[in-house]
PDB file of N, CA, C and O in Angstrom:
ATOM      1  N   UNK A   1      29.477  -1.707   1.699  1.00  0.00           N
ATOM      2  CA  UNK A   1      28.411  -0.764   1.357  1.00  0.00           C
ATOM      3  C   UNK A   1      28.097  -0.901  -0.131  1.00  0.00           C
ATOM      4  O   UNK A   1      28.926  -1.348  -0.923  1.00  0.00           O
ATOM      5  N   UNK A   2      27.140  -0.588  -0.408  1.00  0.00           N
ATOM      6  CA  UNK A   2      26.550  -0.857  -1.967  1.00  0.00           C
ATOM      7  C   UNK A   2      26.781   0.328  -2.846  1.00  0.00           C
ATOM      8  O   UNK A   2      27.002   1.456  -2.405  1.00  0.00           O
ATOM      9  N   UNK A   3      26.713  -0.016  -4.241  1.00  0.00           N
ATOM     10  CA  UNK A   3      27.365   1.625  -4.687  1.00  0.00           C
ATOM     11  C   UNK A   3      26.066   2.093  -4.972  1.00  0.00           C
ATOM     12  O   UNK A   3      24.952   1.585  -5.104  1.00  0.00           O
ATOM     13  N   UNK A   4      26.652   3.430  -5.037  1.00  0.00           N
ATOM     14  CA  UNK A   4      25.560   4.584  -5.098  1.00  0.00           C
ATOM     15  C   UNK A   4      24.258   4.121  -6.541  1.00  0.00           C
ATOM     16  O   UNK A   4      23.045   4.326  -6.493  1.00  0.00           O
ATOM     17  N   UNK A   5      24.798   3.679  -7.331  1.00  0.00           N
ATOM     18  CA  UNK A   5      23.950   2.939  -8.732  1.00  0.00           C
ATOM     19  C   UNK A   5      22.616   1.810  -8.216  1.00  0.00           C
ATOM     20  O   UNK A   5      21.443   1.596  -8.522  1.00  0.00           O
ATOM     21  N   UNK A   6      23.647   1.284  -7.249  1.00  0.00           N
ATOM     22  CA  UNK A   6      22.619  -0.151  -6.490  1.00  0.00           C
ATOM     23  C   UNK A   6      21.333   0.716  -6.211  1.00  0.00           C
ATOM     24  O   UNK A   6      20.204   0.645  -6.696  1.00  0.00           O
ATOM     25  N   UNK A   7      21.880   1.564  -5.261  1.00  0.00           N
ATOM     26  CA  UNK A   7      20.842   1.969  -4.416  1.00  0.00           C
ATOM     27  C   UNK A   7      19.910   2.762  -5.017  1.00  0.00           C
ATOM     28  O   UNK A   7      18.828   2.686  -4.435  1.00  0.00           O
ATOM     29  N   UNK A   8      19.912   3.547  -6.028  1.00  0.00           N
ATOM     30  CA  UNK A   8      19.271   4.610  -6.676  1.00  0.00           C
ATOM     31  C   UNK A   8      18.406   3.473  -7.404  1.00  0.00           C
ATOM     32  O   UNK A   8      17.189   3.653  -7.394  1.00  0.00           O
ATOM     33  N   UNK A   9      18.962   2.173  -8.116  1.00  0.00           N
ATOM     34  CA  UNK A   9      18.504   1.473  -9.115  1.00  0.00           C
ATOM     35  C   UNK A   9      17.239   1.087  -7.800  1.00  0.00           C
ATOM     36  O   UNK A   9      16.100   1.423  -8.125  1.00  0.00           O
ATOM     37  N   UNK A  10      17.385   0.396  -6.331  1.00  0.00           N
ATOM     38  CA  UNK A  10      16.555   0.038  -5.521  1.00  0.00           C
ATOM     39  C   UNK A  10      15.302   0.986  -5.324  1.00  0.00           C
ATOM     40  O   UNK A  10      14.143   0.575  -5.272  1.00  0.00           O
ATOM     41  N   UNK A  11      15.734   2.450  -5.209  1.00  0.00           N
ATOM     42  CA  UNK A  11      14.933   3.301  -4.603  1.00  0.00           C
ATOM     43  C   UNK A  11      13.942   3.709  -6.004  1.00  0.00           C
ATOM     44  O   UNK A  11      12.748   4.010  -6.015  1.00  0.00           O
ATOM     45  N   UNK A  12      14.493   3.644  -6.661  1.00  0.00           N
ATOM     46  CA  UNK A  12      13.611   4.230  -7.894  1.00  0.00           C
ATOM     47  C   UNK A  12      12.834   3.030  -8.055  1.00  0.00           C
ATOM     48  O   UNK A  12      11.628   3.216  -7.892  1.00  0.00           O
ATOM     49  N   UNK A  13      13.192   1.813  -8.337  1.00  0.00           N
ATOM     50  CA  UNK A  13      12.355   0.626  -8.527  1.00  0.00           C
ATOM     51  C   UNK A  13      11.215   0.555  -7.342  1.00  0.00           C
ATOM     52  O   UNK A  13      10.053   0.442  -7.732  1.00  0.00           O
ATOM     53  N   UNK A  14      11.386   0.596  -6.332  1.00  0.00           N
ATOM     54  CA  UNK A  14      10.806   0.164  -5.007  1.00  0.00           C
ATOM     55  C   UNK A  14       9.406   1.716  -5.196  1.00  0.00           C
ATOM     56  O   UNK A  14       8.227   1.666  -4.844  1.00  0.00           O
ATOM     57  N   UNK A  15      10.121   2.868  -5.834  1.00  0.00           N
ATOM     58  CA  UNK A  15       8.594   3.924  -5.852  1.00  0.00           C
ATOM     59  C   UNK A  15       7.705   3.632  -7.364  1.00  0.00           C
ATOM     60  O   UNK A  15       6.498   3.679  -7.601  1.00  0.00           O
ATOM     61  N   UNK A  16       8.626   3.386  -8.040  1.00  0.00           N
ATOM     62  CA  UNK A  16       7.691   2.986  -9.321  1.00  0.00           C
ATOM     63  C   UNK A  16       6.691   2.075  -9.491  1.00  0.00           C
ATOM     64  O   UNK A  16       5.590   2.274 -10.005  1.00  0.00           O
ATOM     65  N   UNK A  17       7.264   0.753  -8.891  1.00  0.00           N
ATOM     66  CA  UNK A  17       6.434  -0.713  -8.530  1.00  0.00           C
ATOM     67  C   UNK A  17       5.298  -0.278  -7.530  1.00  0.00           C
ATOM     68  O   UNK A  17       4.121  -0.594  -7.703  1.00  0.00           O
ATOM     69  N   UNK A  18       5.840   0.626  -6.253  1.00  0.00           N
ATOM     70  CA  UNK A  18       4.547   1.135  -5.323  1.00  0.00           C
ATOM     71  C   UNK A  18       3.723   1.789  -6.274  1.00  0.00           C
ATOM     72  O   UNK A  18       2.569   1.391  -6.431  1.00  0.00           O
ATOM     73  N   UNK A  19       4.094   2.584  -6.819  1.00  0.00           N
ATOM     74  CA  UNK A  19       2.739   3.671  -7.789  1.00  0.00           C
ATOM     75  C   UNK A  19       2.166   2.712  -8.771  1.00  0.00           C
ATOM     76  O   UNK A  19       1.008   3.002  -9.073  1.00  0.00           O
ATOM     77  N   UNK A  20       2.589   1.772  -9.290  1.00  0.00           N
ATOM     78  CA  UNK A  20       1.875   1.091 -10.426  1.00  0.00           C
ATOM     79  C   UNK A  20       1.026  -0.455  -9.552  1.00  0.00           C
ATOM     80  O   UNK A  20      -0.027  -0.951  -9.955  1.00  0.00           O
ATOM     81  N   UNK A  21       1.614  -0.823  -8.652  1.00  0.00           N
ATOM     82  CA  UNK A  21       0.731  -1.378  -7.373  1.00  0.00           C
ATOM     83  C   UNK A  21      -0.461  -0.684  -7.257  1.00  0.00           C
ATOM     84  O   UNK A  21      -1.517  -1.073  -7.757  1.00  0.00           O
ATOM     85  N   UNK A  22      -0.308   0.461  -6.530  1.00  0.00           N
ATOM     86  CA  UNK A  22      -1.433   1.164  -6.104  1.00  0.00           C
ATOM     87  C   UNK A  22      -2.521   1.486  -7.130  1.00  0.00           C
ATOM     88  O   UNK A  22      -3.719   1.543  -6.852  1.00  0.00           O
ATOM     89  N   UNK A  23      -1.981   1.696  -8.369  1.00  0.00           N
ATOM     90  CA  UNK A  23      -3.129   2.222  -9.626  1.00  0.00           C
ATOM     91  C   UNK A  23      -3.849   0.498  -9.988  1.00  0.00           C
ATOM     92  O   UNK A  23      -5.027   0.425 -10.338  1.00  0.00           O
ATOM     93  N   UNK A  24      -3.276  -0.355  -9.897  1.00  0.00           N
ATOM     94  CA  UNK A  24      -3.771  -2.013  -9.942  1.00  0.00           C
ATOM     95  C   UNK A  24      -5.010  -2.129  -8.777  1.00  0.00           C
ATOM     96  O   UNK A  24      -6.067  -2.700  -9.044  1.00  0.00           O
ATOM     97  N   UNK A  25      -4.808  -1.668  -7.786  1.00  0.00           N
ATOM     98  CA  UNK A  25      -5.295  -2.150  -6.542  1.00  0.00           C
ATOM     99  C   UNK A  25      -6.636  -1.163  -6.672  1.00  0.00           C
ATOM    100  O   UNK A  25      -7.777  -1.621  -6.614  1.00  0.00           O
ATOM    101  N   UNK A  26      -6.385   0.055  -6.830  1.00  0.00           N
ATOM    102  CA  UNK A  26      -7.070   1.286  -6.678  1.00  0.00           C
ATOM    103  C   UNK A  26      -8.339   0.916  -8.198  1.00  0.00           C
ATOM    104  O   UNK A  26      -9.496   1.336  -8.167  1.00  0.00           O
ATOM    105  N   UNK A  27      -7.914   0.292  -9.086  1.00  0.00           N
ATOM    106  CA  UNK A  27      -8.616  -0.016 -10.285  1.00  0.00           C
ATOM    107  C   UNK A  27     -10.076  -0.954 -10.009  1.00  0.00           C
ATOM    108  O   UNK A  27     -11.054  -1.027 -10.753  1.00  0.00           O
ATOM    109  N   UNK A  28      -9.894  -1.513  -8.913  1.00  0.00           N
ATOM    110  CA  UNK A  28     -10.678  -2.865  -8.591  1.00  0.00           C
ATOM    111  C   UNK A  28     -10.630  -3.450  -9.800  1.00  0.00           C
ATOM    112  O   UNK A  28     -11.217  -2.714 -10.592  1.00  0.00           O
ATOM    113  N   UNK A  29     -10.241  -4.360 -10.299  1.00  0.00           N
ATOM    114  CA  UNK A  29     -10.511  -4.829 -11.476  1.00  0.00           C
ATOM    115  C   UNK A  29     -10.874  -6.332 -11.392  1.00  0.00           C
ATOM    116  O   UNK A  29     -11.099  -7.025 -12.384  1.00  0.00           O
ATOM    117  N   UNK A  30     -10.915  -6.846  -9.881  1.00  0.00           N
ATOM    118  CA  UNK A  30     -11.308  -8.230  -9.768  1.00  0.00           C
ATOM    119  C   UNK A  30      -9.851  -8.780  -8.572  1.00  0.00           C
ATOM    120  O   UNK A  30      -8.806  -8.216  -8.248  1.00  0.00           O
ATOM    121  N   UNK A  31     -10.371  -9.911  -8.259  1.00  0.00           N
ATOM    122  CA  UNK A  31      -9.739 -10.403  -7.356  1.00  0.00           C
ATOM    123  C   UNK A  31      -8.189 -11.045  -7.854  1.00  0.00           C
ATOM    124  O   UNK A  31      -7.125 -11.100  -7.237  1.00  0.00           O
ATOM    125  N   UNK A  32      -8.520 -11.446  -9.084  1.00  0.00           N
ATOM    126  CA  UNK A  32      -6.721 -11.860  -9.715  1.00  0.00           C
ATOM    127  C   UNK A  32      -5.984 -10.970  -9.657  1.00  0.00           C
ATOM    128  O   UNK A  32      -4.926 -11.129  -9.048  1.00  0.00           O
ATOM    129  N   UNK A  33      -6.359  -9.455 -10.405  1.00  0.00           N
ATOM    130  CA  UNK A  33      -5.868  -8.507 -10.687  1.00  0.00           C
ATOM    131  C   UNK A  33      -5.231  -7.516  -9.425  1.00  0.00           C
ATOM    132  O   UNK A  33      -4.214  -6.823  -9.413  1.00  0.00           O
ATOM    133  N   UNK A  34      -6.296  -7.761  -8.355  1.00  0.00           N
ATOM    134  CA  UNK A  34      -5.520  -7.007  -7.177  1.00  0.00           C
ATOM    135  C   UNK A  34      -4.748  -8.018  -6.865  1.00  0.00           C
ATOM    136  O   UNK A  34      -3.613  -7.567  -6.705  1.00  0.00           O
ATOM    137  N   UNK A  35      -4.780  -9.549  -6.636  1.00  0.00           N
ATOM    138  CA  UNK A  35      -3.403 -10.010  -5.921  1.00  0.00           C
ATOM    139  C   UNK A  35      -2.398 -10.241  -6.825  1.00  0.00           C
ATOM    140  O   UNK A  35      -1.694 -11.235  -6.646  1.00  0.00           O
ATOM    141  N   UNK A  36      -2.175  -9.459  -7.840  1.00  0.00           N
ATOM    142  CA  UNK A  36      -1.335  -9.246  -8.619  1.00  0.00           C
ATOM    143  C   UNK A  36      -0.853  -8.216  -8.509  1.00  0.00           C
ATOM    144  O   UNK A  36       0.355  -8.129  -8.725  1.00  0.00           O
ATOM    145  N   UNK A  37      -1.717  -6.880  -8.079  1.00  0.00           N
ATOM    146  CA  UNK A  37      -1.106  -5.974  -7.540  1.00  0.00           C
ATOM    147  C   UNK A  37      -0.195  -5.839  -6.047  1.00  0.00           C
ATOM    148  O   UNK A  37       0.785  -5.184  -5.691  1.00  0.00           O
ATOM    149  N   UNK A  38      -1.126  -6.866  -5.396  1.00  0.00           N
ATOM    150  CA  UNK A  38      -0.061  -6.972  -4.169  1.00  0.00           C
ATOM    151  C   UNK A  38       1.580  -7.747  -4.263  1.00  0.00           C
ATOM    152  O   UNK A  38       2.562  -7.692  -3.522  1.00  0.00           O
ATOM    153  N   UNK A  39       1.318  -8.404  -5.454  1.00  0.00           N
ATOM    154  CA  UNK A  39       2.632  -9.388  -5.649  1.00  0.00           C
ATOM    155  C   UNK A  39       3.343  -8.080  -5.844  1.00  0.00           C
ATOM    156  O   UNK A  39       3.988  -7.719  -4.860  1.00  0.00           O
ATOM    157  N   UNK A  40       3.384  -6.966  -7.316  1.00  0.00           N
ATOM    158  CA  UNK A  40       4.004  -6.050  -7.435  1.00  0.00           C
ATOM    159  C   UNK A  40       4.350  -5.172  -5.990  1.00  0.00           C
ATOM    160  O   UNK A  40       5.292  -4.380  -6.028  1.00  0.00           O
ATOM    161  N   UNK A  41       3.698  -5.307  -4.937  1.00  0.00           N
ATOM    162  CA  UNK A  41       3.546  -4.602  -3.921  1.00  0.00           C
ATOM    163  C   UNK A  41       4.774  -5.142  -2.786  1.00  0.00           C
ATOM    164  O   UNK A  41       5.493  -4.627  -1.931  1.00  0.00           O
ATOM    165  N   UNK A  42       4.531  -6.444  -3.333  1.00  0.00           N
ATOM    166  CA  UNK A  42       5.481  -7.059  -2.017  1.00  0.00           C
ATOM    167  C   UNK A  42       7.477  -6.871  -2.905  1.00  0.00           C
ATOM    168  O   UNK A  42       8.556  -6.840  -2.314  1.00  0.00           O
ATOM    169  N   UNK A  43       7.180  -6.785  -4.490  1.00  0.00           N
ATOM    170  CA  UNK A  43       8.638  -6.467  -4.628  1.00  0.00           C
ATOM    171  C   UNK A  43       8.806  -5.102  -4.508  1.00  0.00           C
ATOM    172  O   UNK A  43       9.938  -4.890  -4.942  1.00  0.00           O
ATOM    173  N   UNK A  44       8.438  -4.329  -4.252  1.00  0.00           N
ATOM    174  CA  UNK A  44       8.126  -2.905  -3.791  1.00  0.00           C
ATOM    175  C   UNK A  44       8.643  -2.936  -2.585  1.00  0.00           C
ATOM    176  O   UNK A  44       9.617  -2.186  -2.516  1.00  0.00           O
ATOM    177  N   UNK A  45       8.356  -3.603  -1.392  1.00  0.00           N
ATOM    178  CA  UNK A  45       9.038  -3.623  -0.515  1.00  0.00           C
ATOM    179  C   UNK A  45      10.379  -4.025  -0.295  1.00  0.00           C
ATOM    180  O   UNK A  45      11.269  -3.542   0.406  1.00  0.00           O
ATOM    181  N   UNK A  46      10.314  -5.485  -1.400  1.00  0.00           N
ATOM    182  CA  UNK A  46      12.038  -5.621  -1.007  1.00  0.00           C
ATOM    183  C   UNK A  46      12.575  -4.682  -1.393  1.00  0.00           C
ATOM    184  O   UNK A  46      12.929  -3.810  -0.600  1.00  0.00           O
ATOM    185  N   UNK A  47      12.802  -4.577  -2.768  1.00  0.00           N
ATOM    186  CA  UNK A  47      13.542  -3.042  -3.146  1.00  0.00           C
ATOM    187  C   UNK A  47      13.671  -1.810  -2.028  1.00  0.00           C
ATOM    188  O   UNK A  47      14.635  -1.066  -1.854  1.00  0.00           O
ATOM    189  N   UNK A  48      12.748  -1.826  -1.520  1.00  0.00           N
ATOM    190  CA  UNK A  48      12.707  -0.465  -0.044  1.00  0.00           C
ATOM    191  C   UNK A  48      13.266  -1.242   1.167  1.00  0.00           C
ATOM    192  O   UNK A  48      14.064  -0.591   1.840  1.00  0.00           O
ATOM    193  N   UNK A  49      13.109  -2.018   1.425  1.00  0.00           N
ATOM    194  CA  UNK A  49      13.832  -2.541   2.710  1.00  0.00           C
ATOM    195  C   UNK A  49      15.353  -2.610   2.331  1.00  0.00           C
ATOM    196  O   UNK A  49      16.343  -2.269   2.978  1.00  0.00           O
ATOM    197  N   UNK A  50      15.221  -3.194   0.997  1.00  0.00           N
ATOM    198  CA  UNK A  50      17.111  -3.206   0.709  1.00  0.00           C
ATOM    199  C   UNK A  50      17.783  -1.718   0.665  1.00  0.00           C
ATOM    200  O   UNK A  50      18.890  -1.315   1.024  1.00  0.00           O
ATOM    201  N   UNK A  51      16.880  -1.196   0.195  1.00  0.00           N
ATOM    202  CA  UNK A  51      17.940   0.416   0.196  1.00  0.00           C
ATOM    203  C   UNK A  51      17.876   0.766   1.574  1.00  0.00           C
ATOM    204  O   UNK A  51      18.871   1.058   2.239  1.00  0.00           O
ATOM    205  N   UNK A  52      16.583   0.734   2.051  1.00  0.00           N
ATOM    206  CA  UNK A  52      16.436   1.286   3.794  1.00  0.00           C
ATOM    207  C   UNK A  52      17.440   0.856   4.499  1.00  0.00           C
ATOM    208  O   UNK A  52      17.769   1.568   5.448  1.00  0.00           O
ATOM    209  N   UNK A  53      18.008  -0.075   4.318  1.00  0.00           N
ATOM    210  CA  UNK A  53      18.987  -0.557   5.065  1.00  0.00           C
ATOM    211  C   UNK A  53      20.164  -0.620   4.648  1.00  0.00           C
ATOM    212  O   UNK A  53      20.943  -0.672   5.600  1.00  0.00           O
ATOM    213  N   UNK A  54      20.821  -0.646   3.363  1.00  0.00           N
ATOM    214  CA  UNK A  54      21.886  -0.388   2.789  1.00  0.00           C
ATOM    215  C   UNK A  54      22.154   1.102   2.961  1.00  0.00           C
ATOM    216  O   UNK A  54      23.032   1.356   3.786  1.00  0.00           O
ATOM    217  N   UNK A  55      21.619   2.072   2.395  1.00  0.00           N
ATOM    218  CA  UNK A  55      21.367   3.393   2.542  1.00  0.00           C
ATOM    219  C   UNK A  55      21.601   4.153   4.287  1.00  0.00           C
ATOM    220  O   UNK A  55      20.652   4.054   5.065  1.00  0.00           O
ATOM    221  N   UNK A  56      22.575   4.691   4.637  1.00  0.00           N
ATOM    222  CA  UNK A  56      22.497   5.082   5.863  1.00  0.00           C
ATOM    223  C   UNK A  56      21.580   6.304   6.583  1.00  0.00           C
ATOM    224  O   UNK A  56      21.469   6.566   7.781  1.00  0.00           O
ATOM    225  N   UNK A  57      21.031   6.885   5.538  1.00  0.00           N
ATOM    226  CA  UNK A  57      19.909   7.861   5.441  1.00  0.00           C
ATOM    227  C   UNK A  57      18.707   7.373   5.392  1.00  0.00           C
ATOM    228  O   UNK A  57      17.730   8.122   5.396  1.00  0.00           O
ATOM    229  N   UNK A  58      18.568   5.696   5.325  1.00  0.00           N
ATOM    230  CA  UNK A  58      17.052   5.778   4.986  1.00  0.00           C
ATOM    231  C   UNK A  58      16.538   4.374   5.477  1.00  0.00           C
ATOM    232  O   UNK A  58      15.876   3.442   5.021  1.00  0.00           O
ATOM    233  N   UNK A  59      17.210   4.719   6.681  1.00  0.00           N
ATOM    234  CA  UNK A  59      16.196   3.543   7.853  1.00  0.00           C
ATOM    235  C   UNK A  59      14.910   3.398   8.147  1.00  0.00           C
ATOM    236  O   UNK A  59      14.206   2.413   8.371  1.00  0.00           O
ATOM    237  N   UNK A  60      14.719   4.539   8.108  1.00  0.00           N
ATOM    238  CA  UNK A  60      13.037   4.656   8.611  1.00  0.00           C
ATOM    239  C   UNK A  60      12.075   3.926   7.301  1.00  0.00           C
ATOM    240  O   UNK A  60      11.060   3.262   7.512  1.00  0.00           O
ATOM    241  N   UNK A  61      12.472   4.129   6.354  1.00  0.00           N
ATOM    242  CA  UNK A  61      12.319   3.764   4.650  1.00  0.00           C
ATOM    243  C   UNK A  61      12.342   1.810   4.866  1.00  0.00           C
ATOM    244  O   UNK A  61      11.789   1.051   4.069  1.00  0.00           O
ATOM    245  N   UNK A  62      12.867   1.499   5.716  1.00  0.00           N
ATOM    246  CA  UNK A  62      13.238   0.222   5.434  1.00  0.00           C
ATOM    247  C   UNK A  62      12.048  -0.718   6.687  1.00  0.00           C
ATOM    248  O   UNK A  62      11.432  -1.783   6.638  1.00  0.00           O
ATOM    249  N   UNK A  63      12.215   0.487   7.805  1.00  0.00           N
ATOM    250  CA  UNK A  63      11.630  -0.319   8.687  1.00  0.00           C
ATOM    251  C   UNK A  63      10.423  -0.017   8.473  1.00  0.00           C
ATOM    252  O   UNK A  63       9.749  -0.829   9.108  1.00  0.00           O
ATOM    253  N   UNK A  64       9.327   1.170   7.575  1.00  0.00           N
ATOM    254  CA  UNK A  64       8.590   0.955   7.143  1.00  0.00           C
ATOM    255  C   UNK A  64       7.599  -0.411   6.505  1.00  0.00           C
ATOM    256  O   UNK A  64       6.605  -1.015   6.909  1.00  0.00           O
ATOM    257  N   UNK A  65       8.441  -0.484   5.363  1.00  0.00           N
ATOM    258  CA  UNK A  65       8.525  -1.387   4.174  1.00  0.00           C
ATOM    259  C   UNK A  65       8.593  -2.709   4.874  1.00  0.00           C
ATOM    260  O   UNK A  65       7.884  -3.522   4.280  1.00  0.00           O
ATOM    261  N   UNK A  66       9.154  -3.188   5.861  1.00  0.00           N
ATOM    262  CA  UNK A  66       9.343  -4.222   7.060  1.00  0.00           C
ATOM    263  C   UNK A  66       7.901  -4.845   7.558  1.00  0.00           C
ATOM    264  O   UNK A  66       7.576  -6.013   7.772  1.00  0.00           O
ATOM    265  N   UNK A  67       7.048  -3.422   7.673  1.00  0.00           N
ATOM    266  CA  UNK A  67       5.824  -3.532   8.079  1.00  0.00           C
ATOM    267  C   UNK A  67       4.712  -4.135   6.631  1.00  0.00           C
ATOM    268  O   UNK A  67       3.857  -5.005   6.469  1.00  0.00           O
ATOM    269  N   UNK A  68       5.291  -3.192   5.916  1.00  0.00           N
ATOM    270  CA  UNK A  68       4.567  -3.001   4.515  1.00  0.00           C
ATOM    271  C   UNK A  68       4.530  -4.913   3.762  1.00  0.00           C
ATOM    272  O   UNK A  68       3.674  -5.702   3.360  1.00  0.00           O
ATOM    273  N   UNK A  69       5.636  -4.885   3.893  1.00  0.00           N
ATOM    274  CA  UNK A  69       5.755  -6.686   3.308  1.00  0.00           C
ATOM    275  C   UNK A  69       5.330  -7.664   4.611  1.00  0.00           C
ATOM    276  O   UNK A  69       5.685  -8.808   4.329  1.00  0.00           O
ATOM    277  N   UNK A  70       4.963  -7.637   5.376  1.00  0.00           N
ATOM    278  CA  UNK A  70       4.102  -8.304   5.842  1.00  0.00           C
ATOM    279  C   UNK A  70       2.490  -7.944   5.243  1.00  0.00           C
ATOM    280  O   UNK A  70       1.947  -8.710   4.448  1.00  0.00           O
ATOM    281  N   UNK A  71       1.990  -7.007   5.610  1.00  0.00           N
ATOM    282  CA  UNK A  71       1.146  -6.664   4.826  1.00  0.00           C
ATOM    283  C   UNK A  71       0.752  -7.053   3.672  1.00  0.00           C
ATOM    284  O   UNK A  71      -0.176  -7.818   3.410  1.00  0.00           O
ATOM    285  N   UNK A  72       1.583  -6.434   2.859  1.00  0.00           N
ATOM    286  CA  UNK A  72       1.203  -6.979   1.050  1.00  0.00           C
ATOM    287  C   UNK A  72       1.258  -8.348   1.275  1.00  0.00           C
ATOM    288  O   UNK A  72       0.170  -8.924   1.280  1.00  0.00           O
ATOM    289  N   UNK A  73       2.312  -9.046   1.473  1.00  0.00           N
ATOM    290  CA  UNK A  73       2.159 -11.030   2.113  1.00  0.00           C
ATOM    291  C   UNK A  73       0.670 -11.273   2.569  1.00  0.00           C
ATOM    292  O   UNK A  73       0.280 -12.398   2.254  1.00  0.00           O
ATOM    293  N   UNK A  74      -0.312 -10.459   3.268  1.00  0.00           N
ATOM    294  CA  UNK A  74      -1.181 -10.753   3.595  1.00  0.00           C
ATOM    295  C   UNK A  74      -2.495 -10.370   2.077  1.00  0.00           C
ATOM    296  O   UNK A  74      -3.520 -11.024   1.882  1.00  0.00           O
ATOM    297  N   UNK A  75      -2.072  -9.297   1.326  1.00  0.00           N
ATOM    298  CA  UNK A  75      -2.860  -9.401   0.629  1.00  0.00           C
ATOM    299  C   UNK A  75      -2.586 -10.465  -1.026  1.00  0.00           C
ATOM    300  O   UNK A  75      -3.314 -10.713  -1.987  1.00  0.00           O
ATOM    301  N   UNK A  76      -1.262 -10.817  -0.677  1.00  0.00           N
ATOM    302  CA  UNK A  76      -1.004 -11.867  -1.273  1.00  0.00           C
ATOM    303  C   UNK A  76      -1.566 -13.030  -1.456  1.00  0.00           C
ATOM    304  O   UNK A  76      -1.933 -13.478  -2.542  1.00  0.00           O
ATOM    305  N   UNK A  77      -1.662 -13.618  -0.277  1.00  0.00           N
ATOM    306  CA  UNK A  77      -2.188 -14.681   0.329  1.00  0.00           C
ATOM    307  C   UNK A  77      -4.411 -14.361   0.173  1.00  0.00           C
ATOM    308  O   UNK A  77      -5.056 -15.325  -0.237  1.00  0.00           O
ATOM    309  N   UNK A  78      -4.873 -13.578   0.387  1.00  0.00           N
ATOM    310  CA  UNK A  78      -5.982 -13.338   0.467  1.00  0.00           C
ATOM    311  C   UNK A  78      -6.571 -13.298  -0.873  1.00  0.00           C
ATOM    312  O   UNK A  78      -7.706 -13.683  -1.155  1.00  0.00           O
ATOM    313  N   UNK A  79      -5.636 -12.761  -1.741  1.00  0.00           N
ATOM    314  CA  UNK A  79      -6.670 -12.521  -3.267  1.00  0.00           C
ATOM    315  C   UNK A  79      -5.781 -13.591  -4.289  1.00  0.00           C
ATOM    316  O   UNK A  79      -6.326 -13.860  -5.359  1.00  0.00           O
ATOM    317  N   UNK A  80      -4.740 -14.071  -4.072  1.00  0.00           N
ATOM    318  CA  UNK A  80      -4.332 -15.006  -4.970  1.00  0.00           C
ATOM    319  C   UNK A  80      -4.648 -16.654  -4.567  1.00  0.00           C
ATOM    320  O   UNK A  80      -5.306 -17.539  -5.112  1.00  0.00           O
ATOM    321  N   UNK A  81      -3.570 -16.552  -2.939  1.00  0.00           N
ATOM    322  CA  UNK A  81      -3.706 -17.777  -2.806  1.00  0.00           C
ATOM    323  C   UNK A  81      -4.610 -18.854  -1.857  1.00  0.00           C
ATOM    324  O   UNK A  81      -4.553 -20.082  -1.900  1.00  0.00           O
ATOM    325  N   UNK A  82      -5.557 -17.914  -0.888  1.00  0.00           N
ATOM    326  CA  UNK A  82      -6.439 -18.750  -0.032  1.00  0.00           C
ATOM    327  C   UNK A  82      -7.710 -19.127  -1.268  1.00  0.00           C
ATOM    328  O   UNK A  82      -7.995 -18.352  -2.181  1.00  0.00           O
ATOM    329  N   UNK A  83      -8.221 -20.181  -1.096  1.00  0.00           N
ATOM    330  CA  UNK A  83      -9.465 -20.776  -1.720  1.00  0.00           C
ATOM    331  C   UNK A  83     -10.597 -20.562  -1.353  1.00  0.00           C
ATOM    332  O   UNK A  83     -11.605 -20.934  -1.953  1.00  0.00           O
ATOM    333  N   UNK A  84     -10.553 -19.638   0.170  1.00  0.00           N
ATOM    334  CA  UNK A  84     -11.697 -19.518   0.855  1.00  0.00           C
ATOM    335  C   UNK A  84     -12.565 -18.521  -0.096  1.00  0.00           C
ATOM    336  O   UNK A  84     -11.808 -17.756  -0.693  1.00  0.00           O
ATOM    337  N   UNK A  85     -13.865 -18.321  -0.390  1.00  0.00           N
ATOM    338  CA  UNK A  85     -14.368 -17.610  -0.603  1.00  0.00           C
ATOM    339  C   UNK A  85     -14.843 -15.949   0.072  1.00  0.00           C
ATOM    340  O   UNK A  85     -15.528 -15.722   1.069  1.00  0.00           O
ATOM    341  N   UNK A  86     -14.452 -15.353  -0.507  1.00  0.00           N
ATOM    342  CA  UNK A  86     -14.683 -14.210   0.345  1.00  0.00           C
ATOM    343  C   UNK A  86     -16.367 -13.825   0.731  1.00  0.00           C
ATOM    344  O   UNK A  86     -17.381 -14.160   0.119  1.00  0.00           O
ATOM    345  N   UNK A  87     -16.204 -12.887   2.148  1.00  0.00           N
ATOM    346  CA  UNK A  87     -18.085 -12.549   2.586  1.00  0.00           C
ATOM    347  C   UNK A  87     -19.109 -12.519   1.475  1.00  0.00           C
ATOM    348  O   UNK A  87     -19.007 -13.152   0.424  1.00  0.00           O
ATOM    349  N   UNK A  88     -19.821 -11.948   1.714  1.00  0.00           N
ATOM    350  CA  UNK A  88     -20.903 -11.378   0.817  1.00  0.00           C
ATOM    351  C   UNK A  88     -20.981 -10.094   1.207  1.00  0.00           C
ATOM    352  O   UNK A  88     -20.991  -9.723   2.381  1.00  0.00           O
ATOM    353  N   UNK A  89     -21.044  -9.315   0.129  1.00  0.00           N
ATOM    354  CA  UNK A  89     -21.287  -7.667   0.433  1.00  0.00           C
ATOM    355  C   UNK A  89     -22.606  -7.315   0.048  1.00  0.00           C
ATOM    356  O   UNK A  89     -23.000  -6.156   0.182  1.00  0.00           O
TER     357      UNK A  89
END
């Protein structure tokens, strides 16, 4: 089991990185800048999947975040690394 330090150091990291993700994303500031926010987004998840699952209280936290990093992986992939050009709005 991980010590109580690990996990607090995980859980606090994993909400801080989400809130400063979200203010990146929420900013629109251009297409680099959000898949930069999703990168912050996807270590957001590890940090939450690792405590979710280390943590015996906070499964649901993990299998969330399970979902969530696929996700952010997808907005990873969409604003950093595909070449495709996006629609027209």
């Amino acid at each position: 089991m991980a010590s109580e330090a690990v996990l607090q150091a995980l859980q606090y990291y994993g909400a801080g990185a989400g809130a400063l993700a979200a203010l990146v994303v929420s900013l629109d500031l251009g297409r680099r800048w959000t898949g930069w926010g999703f990168v912050i987004f996807v270590t957001s998840s590890l940090a939450l999947i690792a405590w979710g699952f280390l943590d015996e209280d906070a499964k649901g936290i993990g299998a969330q975040n399970l979902i969530l990093f696929v996700i952010n992986c997808i907005g990873v992939w969409r604003y950093l690394l595909s070449k495709r050009p996006r629609k027209p709005e």
